[in-house]
N, CA, C and O atoms as CSV, one atom per row, in Angstrom:
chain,resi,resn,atom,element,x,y,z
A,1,UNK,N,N,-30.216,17.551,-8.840
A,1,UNK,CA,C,-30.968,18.261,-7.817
A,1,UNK,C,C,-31.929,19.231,-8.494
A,1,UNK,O,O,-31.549,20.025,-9.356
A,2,UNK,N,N,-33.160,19.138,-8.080
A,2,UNK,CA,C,-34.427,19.979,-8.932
A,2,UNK,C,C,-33.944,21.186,-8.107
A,2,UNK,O,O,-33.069,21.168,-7.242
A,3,UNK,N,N,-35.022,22.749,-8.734
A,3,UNK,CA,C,-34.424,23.804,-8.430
A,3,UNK,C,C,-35.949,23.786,-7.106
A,3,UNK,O,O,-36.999,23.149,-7.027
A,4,UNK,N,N,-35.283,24.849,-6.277
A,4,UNK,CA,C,-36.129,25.116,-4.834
A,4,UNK,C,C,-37.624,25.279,-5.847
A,4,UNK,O,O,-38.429,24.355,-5.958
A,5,UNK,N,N,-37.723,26.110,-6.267
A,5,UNK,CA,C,-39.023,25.996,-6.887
A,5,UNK,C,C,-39.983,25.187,-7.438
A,5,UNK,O,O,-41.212,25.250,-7.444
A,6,UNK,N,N,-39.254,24.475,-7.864
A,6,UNK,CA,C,-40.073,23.229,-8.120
A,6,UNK,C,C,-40.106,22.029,-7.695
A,6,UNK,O,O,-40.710,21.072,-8.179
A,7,UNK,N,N,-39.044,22.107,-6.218
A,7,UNK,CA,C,-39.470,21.373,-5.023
A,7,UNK,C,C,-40.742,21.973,-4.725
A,7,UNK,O,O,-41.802,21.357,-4.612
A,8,UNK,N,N,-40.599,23.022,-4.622
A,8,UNK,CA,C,-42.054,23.802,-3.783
A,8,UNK,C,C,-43.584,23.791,-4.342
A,8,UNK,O,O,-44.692,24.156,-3.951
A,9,UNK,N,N,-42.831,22.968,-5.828
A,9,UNK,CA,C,-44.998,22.951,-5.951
A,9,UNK,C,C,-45.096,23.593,-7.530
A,9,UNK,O,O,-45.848,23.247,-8.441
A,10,UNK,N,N,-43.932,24.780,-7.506
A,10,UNK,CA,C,-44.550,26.291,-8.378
A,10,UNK,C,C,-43.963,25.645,-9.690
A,10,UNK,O,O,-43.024,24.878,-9.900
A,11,UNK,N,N,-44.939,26.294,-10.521
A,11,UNK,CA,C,-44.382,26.684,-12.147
A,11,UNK,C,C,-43.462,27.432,-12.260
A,11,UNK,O,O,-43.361,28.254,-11.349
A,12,UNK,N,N,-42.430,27.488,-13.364
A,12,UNK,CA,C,-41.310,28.534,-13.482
A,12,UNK,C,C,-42.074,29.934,-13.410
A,12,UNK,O,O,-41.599,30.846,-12.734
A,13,UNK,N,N,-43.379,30.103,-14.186
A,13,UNK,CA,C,-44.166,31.676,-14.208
A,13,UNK,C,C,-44.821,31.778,-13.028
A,13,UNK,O,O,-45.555,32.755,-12.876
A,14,UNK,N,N,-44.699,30.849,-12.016
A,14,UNK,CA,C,-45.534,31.634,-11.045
A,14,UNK,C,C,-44.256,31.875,-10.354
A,14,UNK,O,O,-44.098,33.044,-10.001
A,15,UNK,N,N,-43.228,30.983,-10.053
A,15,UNK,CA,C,-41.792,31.745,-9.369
A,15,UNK,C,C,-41.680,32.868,-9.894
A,15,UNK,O,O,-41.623,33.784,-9.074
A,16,UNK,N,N,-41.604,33.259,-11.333
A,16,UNK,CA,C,-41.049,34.622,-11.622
A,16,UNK,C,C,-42.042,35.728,-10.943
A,16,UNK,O,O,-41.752,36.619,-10.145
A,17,UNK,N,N,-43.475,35.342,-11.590
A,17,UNK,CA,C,-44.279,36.634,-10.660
A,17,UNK,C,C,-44.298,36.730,-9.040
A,17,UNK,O,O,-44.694,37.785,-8.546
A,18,UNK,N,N,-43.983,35.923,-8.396
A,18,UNK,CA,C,-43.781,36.492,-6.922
A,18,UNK,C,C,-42.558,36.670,-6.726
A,18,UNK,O,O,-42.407,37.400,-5.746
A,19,UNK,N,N,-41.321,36.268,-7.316
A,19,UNK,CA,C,-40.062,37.404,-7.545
A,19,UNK,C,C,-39.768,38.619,-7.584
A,19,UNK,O,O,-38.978,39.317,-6.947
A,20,UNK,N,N,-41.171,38.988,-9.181
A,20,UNK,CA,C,-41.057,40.155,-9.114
A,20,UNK,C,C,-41.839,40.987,-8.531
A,20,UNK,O,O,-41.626,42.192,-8.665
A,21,UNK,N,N,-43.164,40.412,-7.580
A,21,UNK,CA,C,-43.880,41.006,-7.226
A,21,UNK,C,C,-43.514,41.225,-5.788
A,21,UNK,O,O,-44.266,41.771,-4.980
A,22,UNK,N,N,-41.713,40.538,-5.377
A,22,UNK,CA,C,-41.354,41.194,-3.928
A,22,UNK,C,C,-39.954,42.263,-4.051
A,22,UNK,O,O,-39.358,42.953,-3.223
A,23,UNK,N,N,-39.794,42.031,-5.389
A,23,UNK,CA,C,-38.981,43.114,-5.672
A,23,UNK,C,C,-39.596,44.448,-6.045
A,23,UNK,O,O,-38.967,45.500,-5.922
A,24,UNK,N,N,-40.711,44.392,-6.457
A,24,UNK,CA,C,-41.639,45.899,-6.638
A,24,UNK,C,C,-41.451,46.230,-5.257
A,24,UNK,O,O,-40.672,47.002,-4.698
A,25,UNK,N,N,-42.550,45.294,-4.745
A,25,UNK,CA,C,-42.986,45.862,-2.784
A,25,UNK,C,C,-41.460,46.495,-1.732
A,25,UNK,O,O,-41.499,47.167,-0.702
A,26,UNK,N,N,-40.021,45.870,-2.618
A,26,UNK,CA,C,-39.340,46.519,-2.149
A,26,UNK,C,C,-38.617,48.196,-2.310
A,26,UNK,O,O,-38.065,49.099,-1.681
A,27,UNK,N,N,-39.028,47.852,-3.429
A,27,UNK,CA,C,-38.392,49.493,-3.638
A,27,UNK,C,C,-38.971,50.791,-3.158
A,27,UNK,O,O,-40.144,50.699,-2.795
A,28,UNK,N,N,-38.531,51.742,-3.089
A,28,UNK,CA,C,-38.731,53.066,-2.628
A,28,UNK,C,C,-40.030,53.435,-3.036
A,28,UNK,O,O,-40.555,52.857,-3.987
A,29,UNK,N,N,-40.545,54.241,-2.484
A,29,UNK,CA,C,-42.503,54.822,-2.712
A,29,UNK,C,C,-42.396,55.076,-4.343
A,29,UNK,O,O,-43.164,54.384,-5.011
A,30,UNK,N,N,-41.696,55.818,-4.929
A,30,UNK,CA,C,-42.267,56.468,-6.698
A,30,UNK,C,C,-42.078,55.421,-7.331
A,30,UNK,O,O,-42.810,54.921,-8.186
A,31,UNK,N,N,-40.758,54.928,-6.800
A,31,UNK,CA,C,-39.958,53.674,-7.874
A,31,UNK,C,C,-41.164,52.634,-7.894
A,31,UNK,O,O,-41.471,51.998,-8.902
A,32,UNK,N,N,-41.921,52.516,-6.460
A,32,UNK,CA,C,-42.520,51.140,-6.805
A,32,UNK,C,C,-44.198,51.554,-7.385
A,32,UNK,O,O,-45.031,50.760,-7.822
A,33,UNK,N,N,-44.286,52.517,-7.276
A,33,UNK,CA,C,-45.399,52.684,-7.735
A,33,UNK,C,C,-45.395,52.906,-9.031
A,33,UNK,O,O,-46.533,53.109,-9.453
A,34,UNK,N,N,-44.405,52.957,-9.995
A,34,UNK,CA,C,-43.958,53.504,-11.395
A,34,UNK,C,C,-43.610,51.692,-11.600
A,34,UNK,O,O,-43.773,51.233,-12.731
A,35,UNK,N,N,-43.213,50.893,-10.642
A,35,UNK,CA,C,-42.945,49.182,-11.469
A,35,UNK,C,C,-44.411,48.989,-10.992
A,35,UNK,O,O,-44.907,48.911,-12.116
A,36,UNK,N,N,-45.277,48.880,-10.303
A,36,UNK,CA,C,-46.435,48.086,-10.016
A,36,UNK,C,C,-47.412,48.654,-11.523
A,36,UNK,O,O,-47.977,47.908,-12.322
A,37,UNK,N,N,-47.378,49.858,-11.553
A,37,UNK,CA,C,-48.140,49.846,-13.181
A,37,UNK,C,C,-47.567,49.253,-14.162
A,37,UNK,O,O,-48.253,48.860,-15.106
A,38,UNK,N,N,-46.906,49.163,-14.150
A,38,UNK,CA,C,-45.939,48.349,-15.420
A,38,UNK,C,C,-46.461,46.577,-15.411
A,38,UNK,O,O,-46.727,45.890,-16.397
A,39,UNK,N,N,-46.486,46.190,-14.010
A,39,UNK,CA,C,-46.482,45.213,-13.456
A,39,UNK,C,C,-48.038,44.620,-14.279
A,39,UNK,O,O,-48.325,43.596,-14.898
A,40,UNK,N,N,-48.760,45.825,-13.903
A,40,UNK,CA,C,-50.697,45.402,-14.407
A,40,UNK,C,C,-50.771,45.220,-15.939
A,40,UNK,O,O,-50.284,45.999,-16.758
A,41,UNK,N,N,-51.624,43.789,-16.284
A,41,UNK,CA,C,-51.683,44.059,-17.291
A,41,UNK,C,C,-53.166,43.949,-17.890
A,41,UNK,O,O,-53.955,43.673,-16.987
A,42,UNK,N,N,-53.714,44.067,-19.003
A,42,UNK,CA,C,-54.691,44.681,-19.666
A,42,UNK,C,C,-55.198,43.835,-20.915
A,42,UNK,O,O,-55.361,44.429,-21.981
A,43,UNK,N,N,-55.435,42.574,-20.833
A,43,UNK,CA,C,-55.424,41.622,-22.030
A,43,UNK,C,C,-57.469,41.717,-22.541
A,43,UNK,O,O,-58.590,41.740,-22.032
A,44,UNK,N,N,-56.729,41.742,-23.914
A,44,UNK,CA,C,-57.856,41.652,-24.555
A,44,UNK,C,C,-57.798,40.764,-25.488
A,44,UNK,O,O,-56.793,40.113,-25.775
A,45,UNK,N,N,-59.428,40.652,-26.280
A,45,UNK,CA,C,-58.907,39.078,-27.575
A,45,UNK,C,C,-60.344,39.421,-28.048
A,45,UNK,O,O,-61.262,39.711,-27.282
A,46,UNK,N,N,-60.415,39.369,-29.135
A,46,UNK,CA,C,-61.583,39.400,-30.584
A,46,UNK,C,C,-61.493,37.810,-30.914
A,46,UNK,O,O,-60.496,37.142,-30.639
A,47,UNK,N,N,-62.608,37.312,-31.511
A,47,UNK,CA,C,-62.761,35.497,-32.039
A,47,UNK,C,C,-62.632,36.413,-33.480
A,47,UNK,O,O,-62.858,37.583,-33.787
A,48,UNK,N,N,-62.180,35.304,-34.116
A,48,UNK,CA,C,-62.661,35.706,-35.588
A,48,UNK,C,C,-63.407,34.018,-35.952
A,48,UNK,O,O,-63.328,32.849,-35.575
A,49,UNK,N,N,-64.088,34.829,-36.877
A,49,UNK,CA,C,-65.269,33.783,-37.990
A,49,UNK,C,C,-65.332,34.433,-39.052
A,49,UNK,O,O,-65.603,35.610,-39.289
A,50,UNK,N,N,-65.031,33.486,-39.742
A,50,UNK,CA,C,-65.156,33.671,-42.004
A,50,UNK,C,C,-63.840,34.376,-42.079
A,50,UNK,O,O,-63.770,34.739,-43.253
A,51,UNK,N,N,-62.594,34.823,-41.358
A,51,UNK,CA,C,-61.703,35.909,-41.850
A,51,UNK,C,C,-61.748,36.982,-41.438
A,51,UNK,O,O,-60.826,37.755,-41.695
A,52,UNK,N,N,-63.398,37.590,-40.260
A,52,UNK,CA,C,-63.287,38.677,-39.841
A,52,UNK,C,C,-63.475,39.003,-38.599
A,52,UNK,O,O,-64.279,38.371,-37.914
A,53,UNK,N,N,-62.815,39.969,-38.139
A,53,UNK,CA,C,-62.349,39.889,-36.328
A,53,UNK,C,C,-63.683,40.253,-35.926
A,53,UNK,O,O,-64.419,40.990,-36.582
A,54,UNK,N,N,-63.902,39.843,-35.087
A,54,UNK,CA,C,-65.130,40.437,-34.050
A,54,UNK,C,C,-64.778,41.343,-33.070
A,54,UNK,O,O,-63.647,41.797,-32.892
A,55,UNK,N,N,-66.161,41.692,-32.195
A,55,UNK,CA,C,-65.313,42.421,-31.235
A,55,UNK,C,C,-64.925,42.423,-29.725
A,55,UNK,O,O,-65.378,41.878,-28.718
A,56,UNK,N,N,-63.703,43.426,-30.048
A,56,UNK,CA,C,-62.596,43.507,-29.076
A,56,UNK,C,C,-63.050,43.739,-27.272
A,56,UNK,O,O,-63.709,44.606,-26.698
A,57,UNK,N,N,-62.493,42.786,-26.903
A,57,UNK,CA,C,-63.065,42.253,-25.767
A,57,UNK,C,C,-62.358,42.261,-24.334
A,57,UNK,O,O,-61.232,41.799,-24.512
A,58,UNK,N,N,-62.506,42.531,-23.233
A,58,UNK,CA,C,-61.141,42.431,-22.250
A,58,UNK,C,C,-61.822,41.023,-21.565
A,58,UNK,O,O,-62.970,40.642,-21.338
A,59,UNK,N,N,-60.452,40.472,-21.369
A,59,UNK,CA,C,-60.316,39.008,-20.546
A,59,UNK,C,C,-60.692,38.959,-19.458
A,59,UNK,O,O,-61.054,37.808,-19.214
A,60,UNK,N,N,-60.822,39.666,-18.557
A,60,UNK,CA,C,-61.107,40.473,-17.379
A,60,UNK,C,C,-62.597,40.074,-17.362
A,60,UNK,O,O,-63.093,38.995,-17.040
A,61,UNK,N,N,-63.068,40.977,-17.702
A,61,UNK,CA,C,-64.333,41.123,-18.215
A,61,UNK,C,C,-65.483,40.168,-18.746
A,61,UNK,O,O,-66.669,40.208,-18.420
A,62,UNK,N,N,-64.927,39.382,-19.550
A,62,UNK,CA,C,-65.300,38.321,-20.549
A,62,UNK,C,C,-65.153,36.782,-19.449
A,62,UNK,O,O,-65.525,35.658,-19.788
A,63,UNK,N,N,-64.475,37.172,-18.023
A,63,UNK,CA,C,-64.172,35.736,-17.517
A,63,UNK,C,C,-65.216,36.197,-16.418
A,63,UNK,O,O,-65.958,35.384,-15.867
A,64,UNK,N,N,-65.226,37.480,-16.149
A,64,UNK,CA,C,-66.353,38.074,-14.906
A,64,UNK,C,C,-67.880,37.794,-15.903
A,64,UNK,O,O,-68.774,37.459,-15.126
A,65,UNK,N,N,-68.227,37.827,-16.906
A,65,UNK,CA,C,-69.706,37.644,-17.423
A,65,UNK,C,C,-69.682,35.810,-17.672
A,65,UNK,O,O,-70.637,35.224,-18.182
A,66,UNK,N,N,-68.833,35.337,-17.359
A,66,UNK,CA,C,-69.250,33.921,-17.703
A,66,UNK,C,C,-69.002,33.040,-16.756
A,66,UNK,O,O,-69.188,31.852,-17.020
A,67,UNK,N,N,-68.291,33.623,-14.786
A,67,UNK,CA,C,-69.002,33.011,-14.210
A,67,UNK,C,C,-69.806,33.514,-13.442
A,67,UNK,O,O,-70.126,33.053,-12.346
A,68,UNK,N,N,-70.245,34.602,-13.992
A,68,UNK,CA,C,-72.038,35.114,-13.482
A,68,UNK,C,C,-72.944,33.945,-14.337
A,68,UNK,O,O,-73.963,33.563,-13.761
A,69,UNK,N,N,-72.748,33.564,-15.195
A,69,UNK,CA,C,-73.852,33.000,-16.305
A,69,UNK,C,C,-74.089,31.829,-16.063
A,69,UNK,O,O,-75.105,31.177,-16.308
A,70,UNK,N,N,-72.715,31.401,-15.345
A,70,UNK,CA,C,-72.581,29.485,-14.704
A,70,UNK,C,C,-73.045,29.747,-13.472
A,70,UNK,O,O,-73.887,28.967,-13.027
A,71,UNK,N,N,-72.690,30.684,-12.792
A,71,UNK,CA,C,-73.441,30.696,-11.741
A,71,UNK,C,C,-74.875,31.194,-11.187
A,71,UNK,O,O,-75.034,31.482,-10.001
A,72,UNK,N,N,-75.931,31.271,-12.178
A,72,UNK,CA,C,-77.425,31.734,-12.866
A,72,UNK,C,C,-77.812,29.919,-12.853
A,72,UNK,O,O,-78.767,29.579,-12.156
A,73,UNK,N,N,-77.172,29.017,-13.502
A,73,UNK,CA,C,-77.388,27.831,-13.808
A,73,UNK,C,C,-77.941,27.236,-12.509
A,73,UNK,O,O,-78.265,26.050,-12.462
């Protein structure tokens, strides 16, 4: 027997993030506002070429300027 979740469609990581993203919404006002920052996260990434890092970049950011640029096309 497969697990409910993946009757339902989901990846194991997307089950876990709406797990934990209804166990935040449950807790008490400080508690959940002290897990929902925890919760955010902040990814960044440099390319390197020849051995040396370039620069440091947020993912965020870097995915918002490139589909402005496809969408210019």
């Amino acid at each position: 027997m497969t697990a409910a979740w993946k009757a339902a469609g989901l990846t194991y990581n997307r089950y876990l993030a709406i797990a934990a993203r209804t166990v935040r919404r449950s807790l008490k006002e400080q508690s959940r506002l002290a897990a929902e920052r925890r919760g955010q996260m902040d990814l960044r990434f440099a390319k390197w070429e020849n051995g040396k890092q370039g620069e440091v970049r947020s993912l965020a950011q870097a995915n918002n300027e490139a589909i402005a640029q496809n969408a210019e096309k």
